[in-house]
N, C-alpha and C positions, 0 to 999 in steps of 0.2 A: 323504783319507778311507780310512780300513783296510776291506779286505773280508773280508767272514765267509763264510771257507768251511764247507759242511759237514762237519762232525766226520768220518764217514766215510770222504768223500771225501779230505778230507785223510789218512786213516788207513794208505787202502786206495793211496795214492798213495807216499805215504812205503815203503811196504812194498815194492809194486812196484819202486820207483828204487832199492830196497840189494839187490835179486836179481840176479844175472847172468843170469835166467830171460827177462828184459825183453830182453840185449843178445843171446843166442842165437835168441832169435824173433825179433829187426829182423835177423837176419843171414838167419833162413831164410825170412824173409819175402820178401827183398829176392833173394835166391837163386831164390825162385820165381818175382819177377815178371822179374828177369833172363831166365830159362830160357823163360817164356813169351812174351817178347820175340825173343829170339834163333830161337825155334821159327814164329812167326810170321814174322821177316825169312825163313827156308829157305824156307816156302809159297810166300810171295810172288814170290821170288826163282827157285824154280822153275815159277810161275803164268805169270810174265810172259816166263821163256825158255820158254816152250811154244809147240811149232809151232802150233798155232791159237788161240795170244791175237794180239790186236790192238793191245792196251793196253800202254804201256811201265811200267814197278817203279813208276812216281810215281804213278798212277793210282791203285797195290791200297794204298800206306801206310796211305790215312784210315782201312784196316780196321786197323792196329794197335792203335786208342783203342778199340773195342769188346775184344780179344782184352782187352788188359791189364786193361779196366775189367772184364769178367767174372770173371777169377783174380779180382781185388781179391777181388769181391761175394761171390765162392767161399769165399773164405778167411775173411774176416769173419764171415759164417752159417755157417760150422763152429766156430769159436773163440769165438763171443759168448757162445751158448749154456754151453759149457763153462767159461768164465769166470765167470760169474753161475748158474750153477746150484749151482755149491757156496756161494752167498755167507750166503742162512738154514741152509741142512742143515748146510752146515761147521758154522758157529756150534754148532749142537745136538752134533755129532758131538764137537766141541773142552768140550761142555757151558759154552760161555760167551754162549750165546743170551739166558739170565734176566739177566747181568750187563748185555748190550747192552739190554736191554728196561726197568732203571731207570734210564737216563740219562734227562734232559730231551728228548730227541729225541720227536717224532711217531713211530708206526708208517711213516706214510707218509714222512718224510723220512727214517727208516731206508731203506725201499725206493728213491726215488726217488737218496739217494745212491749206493748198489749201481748202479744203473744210470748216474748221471751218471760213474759213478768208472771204470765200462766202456767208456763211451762215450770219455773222455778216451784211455783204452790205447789203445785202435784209431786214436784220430788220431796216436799216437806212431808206429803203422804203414804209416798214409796217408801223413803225413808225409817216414816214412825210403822211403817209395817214390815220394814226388813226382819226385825226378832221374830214374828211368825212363817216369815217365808224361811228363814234360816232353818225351823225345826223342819219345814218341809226336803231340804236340803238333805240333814242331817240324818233324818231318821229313813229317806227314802235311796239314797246311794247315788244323788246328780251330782257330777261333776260342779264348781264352783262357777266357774267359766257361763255356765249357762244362766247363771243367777246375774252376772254381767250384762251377755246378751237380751234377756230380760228387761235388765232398766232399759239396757237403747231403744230396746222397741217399746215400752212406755212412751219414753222422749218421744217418740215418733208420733206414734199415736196422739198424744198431749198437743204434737206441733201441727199436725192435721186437723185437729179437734178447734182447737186455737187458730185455726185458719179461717175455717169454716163460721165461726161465731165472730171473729173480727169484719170477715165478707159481709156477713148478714145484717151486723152491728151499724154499719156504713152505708147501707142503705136504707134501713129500718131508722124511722124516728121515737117507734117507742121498743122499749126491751123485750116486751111479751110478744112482738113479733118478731123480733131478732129470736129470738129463742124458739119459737112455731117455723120460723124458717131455717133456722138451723137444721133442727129434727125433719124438714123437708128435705134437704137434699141428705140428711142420714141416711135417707128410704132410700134414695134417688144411688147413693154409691154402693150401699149396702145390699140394695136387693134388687133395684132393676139391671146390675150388670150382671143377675144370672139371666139375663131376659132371652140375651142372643143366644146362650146357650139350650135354655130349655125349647126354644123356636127352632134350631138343628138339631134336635134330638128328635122333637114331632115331625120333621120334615123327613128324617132319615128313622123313622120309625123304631129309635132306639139304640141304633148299628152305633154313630160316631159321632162326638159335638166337635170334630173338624177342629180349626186353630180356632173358635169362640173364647174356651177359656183364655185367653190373654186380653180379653176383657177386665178378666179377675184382676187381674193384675194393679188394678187398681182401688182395689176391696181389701179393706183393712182386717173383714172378718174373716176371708180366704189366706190374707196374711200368716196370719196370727194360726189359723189351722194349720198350714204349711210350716209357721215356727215350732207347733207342737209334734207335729211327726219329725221331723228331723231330729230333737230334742230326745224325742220319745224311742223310735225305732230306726232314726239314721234315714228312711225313706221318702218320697216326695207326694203330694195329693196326687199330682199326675202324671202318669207313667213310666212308673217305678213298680217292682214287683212289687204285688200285697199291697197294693193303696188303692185310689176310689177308682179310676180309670187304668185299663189296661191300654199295650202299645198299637194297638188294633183300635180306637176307639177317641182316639186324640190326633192330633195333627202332627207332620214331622216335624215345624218349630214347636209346637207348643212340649211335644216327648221333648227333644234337649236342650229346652230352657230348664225342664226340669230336671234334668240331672244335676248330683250332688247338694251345692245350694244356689246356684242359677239362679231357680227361680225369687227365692226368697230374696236377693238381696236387689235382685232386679226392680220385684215389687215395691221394694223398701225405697227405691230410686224413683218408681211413678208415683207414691205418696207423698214423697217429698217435693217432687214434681209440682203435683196437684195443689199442695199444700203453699209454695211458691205464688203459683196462678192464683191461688184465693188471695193472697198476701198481694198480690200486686195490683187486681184488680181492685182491694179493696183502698188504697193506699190510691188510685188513680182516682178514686170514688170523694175523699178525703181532702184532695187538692181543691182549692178553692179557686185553683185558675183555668181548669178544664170547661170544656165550653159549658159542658152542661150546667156544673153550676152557678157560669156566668150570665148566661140565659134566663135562671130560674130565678135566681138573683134578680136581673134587672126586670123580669116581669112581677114580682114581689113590689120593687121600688116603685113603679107604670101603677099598679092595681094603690098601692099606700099613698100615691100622689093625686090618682082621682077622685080617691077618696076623703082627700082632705081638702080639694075643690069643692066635690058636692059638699061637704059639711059648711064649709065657707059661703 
C-alpha cells in the first residue's frame, strides 16, 4: 500500500534534505549537547571531590539526564518557533501564498502540514543527539523506557511550539513579526499563568494557592518539571510528599490530580489542546473564504479601482 504524504510536507522536507542548513545545525546542535554534557561531568566531578560530600561520582550521574534533557527542551522552544513562523508570512513575503491557496489542499491541512513538516526536523535533531543522551542513560542507571517518554514530550513540545509560530505566521505578513509574536505569547503561557497563583498566595498571605495551579496545567515549563520529578523521584510538584507544595497548601482537585501521574498526562492533554486551538484558529485565518478576508479583499479591490480612476 503507497502512503500519501502531505504535499507540504513532503515539499518542505525535500527542501530541507538539499541545504547544508540541515547539516550545520545537527553539528551545532550536537556541539551543544556535547558542551553541556561535558560541563555537567566538571560539576559533578568537582561535587563529589568535595570535602564535604559523602557521596561518591556515581551517585550525582542520574543528574546528567535532567542537564541534557533541558538543553534539548531549550533548544527546541527557540528554533520551532522560528522555523514555522515564516511558514504563512514567507509565502506572502515570496507573494506565492494565493498560488498555495488553489491547490486541492484544506486550509487546515495546509496548516497542520507546516507543523507536521516541523515537527519531523526536530526529530532529525533528537535523533543526531540520541549517542549523547544514550551515555546519559548509561553511565547514570535510567531506565530505557524513560528515554522513550522523553522523545514524546519533545514531540509535544515541537507540536505546541509549531502551533504557536503557524498562529502567528497567519496573521503576521512579515516573518520578524511572526517571530516577536510568537515569543509573545511564550511570555504570555510561560509566565503569566503563574500570575493567578502568586495573586492567592498574597491574598492568603502565604497559607495556600488554593486550585490556581491548574492554570499550570497548561505551561509546558511546569510540564516538563513535573516529567523530571516523576522520572527522578517517582513524586509530583504538587502535593506529594517531599515536592514544592504540601496537602495543606493546595486544593483538593488540584492534591489528586496530582497523584501518581495525573497530573502529567493531563497536562500533556491541555498542550495538545492548546496546540489544536492554535492550529485551528490559524487554519480559519488562512481560508480565503472567511468573512474577513472577503472583506479586506474587496476593500483592497474599492481602494485599487479608485485609484485607477483618479489616475485616468
Amino acid at each position: 500500500m503507497k502512503i500519501r504524504w502531505n504535499p507540504i510536507v513532503k515539499k518542505d522536507l525535500q527542501v530541507t534534505a538539499r541545504s547544508m542548513r540541515l547539516s550545520w545545525g545537527l553539528f551545532a546542535y550536537d556541539a551543544v549537547l556535547v558542551l553541556a554534557f561535558l560541563l555537567a561531568l566538571a560539576v559533578i566531578q568537582a561535587e563529589s571531590d568535595s570535602y564535604y560530600s559523602s557521596r561518591n561520582i556515581y551517585s550525582y550521574l542520574i543528574y546528567l539526564f535532567p542537564v541534557l534533557a533541558v538543553a534539548q527542551v531549550c533548544i527546541v522552544a527557540l528554533i520551532v518557533p522560528i522555523i514555522t513562523a515564516s511558514s504563512i508570512s514567507g509565502e506572502k513575503e515570496r507573494q506565492t501564498f494565493d498560488i498555495m491557496l488553489t491547490t486541492c489542499m484544506s486550509p487546515f491541512s495546509i496548516v497542520l502540514g507546516k507543523v507536521i513538516s516541523a515537527v519531523i526536523r526536530i526529530l532529525f535533531f533528537v535523533a543526531a543527539g540520541m549517542p549523547v543522551m544514550a551515555l546519559a542513560f548509561v553511565v547514570g542507571g535510567l531506565a530505557w523506557s524513560s528515554l522513550v517518554y522523553f522523545v514524546l514530550t519533545i514531540i509535544l513540545l515541537s507540536v505546541l511550539s509549531g502551533s504557536i509560530g503557524i498562529f502567528c505566521s497567519s496573521f503576521c505578513r512579515r516573518s520578524i513579526s511572526a517571530v516577536v509574536l510568537s515569543f509573545a505569547i511564550y511570555f504570555v503561557i510561560y509566565i503569566l499563568t503563574f500570575v493567578p497563583m502568586i495573586l492567592n498566595l498574597l491574598w492568603t498571605e502565604g497559607d495556600s494557592v488554593g486550585e490556581t495551579p491548574l492554570f499550570l496545567l497548561f505551561n509546558p515549563g511546569v510540564f516538563f518539571e513535573e516529567f523530571f520529578m516523576q522520572i527522578m523521584t517517582g513524586s509530583s510538584v504538587f502535593g506529594a510528599e517531599g515536592s514544592t507544595f504540601s496537602r495543606g497548601e493546595v486544593g483538593f482537585l488540584t492534591y489528586y490530580l496530582s497523584q501518581g501521574k495525573v497530573w502529567m498526562f493531563l497536562s500533556a492533554a491541555c498542550i495538545l489542546g492548546l496546540s489544536l486551538l492554535f492550529m485551528i484558529v490559524a487554519a480559519w485565518k488562512v481560508n480565503p473564504m472567511n468573512t474577513t478576508s472577503i472583506r479586506t479583499s474587496g476593500r483592497k479591490k474599492l481602494r485599487n479601482s479608485k485609484a485607477e480612476k483618479n489616475n485616468v
